[in-house]
N, C-alpha and C positions, 0 to 999 in steps of 0.2 A: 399236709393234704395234697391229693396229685389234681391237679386241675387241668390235665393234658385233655380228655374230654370235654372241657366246658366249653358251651354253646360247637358244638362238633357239629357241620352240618349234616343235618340230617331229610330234611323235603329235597326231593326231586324234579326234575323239570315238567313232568307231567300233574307231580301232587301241586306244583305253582300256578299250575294254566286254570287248572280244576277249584284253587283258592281265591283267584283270581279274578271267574266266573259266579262262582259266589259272591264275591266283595261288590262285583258289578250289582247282582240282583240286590244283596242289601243298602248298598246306597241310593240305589235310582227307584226301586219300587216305591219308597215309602215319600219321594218327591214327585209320582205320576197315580196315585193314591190318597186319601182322604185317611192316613191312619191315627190315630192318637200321637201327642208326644211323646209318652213315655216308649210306647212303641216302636217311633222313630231315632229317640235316643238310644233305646236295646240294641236295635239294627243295627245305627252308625259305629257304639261300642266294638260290634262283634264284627264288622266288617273292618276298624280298624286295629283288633290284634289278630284276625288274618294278614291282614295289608303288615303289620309288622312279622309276621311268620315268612311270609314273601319276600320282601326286603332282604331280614336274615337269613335265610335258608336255615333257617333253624325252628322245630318245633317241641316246645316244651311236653306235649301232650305225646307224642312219638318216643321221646328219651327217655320218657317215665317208662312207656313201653316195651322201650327195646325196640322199637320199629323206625328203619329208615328208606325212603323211595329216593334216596341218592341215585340211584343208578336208573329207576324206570320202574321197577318191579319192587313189588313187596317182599320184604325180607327181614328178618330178623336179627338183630344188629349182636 
């Protein structure tokens, strides 16, 4: 099996800032709001495997794709 592309970065520095701004609204809205916990839990989930997307620079949903913003721009990998 060739495993030269696994976990190959694939997010860029602007798809980071943009996941990042996300993670913010899902974490902080749902602790300056009255929302359920199950709802609160969904949030925190989805804002922590953004948070680990950012970390790695790696996105499993892009590689399925074929799409990497390594560079800034959307392109086709």
């Amino acid at each position: 099996m060739d495993h030269s592309h696994f976990l190959e970065k694939n997010v860029g520095w602007i798809d980071r800032m943009v996941r990042i701004i996300i993670i913010a609204i899902l974490w902080i809205w749902p602790l300056t709001t009255s929302l359920s916990i199950f709802t609160t839990v969904v949030m925190a989930a989805l804002g922590g495997i953004l948070f680990s997307t950012v970390i790695a620079q790696y996105c499993p949903l892009w590689a399925m794709l074929g799409v990497s913003t390594l560079k800034g721009n959307l392109h086709s990998s």
